[in-house]
C-alpha positions as CSV (number, residue, x, y, z in Angstrom):
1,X,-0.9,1.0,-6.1
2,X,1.1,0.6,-2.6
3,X,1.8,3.0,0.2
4,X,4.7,3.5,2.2
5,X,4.1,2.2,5.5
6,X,7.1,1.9,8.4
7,X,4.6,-0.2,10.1
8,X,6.5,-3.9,11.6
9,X,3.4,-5.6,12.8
10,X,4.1,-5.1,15.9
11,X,1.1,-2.8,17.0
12,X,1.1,-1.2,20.6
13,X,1.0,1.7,21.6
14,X,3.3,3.0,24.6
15,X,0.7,4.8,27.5
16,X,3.5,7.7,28.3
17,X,4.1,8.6,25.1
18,X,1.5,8.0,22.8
19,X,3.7,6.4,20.2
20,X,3.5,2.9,18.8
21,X,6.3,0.4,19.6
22,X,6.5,-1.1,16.4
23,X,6.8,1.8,14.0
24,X,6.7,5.2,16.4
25,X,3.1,6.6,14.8
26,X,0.7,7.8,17.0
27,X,-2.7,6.7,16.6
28,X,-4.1,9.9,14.7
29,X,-1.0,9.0,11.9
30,X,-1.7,5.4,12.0
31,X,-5.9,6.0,11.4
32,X,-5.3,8.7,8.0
33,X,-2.3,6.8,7.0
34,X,-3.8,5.6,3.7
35,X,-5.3,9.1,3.0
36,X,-2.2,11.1,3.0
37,X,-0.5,12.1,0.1
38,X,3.2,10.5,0.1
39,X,5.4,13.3,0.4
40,X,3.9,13.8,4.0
41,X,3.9,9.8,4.6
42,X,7.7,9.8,3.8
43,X,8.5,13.2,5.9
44,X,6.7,11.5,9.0
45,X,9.2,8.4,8.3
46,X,12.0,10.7,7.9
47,X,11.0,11.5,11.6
48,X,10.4,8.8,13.5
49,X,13.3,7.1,14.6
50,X,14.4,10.6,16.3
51,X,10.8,11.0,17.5
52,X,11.2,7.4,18.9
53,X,14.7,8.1,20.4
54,X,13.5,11.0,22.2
55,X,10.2,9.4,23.8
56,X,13.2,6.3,25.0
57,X,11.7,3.8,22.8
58,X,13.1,1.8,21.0
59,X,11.8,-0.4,17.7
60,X,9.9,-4.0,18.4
61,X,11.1,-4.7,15.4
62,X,14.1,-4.0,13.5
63,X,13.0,-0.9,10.8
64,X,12.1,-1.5,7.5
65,X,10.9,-0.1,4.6
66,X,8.0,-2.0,3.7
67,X,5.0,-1.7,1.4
68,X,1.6,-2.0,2.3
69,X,-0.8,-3.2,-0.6
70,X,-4.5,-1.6,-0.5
């Protein structure tokens, strides 16, 4: 089975705002990622390029949809 994932490889997290550069999770998301059901994975998605905009990040890497094999 896969899970969603917005993650881009491109993991750092930005000091002001806690958010990763690469995808916009914070590091709480990005630790229980794989033990969240998928509706709430896909809502956080939903999310974070307007959580990005507002911290003044923008994406390492261009965003996309990508699925992460256990």
């Amino acid at each position: 089975m896969s899970i969603e994932t917005p993650c881009t490889g491109v993991c750092t997290i930005d000091p002001q705002s806690g958010l990763c550069h690469g995808c916009g999770r914070t590091l709480a998301e990005i630790a229980r990622w794989g033990q969240i059901e998928s509706a709430e994975r896909l809502s956080i998605m939903a999310g974070l390029p307007a959580r990005m905009a507002e911290a003044g990040l923008e994406r390492a890497v261009p965003a996309a949809r990508t699925k992460l094999e256990p």
